[in-house]
C-alpha positions in Angstrom: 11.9 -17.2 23.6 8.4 -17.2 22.7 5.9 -14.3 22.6 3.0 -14.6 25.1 -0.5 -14.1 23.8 -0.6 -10.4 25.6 2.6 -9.7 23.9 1.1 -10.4 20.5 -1.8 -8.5 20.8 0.0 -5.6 21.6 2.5 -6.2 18.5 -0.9 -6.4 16.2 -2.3 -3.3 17.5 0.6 -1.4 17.5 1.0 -2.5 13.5 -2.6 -1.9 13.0 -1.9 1.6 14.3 0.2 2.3 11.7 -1.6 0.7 9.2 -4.0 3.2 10.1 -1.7 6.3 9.9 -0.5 5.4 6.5 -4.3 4.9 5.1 -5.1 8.5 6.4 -2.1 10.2 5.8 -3.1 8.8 2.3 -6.4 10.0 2.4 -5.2 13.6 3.0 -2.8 13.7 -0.1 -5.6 12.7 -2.2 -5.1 8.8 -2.7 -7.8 6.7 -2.3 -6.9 3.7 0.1 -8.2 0.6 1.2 -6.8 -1.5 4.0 -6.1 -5.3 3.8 -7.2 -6.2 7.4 -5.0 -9.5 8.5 -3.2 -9.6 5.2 -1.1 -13.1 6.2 -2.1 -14.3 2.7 0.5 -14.9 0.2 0.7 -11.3 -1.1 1.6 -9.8 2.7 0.2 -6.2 1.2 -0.9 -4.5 4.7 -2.5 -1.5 2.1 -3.5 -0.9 -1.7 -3.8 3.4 -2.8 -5.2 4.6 -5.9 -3.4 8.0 -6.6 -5.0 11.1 -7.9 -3.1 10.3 -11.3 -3.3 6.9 -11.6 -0.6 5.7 -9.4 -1.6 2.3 -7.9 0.5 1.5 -4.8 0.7 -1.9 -2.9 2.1 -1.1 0.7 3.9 -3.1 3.5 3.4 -1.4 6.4 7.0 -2.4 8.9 7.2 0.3 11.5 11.1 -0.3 11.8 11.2 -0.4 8.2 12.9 -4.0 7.8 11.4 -6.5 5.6 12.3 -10.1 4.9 14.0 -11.1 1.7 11.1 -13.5 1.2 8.3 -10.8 1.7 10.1 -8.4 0.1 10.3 -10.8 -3.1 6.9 -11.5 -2.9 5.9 -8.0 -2.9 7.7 -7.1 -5.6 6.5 -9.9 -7.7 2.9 -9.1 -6.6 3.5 -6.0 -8.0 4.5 -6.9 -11.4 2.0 -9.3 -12.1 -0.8 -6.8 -10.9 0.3 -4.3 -13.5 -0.4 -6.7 -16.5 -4.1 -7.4 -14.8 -5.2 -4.2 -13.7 -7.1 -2.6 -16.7 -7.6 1.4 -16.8 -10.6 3.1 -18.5 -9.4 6.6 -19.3 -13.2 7.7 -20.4 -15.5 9.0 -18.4 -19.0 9.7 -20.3 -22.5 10.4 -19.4 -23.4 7.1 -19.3 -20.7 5.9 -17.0 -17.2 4.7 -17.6 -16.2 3.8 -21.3 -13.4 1.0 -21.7 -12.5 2.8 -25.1 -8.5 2.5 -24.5 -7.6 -0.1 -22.2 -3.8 0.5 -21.0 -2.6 -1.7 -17.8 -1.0 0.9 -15.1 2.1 0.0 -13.9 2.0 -0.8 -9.7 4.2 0.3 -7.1 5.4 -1.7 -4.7 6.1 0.4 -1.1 7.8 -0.4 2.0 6.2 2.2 4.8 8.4 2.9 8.3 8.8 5.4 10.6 12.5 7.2 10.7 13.6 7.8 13.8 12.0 10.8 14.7 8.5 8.7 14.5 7.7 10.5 10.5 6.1 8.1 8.2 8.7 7.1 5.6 7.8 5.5 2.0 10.2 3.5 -0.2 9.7 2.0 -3.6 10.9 -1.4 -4.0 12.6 -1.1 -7.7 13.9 -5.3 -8.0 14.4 -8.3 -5.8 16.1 -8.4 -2.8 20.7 -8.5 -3.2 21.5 -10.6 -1.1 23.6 -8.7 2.0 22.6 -5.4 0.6 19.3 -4.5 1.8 19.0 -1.3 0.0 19.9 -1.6 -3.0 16.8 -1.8 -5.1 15.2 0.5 -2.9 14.9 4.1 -3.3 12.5 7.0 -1.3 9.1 7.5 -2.8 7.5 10.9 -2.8 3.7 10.0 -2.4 2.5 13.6 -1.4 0.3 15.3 -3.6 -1.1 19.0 -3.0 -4.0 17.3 -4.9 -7.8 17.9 -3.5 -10.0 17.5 -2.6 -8.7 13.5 -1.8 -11.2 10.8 -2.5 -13.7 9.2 -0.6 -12.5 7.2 2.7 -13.1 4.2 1.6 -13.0 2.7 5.1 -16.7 4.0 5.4 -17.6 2.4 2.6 -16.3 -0.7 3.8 -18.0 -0.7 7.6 -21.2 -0.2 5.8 -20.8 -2.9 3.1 -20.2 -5.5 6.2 -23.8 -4.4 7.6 -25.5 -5.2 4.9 
């Protein structure tokens, strides 16, 4: 059975929704997050956070929490290779940031759902999919932080940058 048009917009609003929740939810435990906005590209990562102590997160946002072997593969493998080619400047001077000791920050990759009770869930994706074991090589991720104040919304930086 195929899915008429209205049908799909509905789905894509819905999973916009809680791309939404999981940004701000974000936001309030102090991570800066930006939102991939129709993230069908090859890396499928709906969200990226930068935590208040360096974590870097790449997020699939599944409201029922289930994720294709493929995608969950392919997130996993994005995140990887992201965390031998995302440099970290640790100093902070007058004059701006100092790359005085580059290290490369390991990244996270999440799986966020909602539990049955509709709270937002977070699990780290620790190694490829097993095949007829869908959770092994997953585990729960903690992501709150008492952390504040959080950083910037970075949605509001992004609105204005598409004015201009």
């Amino acid at each position: 059975m195929t899915m008429t048009a209205g049908e799909a917009r509905g789905k894509y609003r819905k999973g916009t929704a809680f791309e939404r929740k999981i940004r701000d939810s974000l936001h309030s435990a102090g991570y800066a997050v930006a939102r991939g906005a129709g993230s069908k590209g090859t890396s499928k990562a709906d969200l990226v956070a930068f935590g208040p102590h360096g974590q870097i997160l790449i997020i699939q946002a599944k409201t029922d929490g289930r994720i294709s072997a493929d995608e969950w593969n392919r997130l996993y493998d994005v995140a990887l290779y992201s965390a031998r080619v995302i440099p970290v400047a640790y100093r902070i001077g007058a004059e701006g940031v100092e790359v005085k000791n580059m290290t490369f920050q390991p990244v996270t990759a999440i799986i966020a759902y909602k539990d049955a009770r509709g709270r937002l869930l977070m699990d780290e994706i620790t190694g490829h999919r097993v095949t007829r074991k869908p959770h092994k090589n997953r585990r729960p991720y903690d992501w709150r932080c008492a952390c504040l104040p959080p950083h910037d919304d970075l949605s509001k930086i992004d609105k204005e940058s598409r004015r201009a």
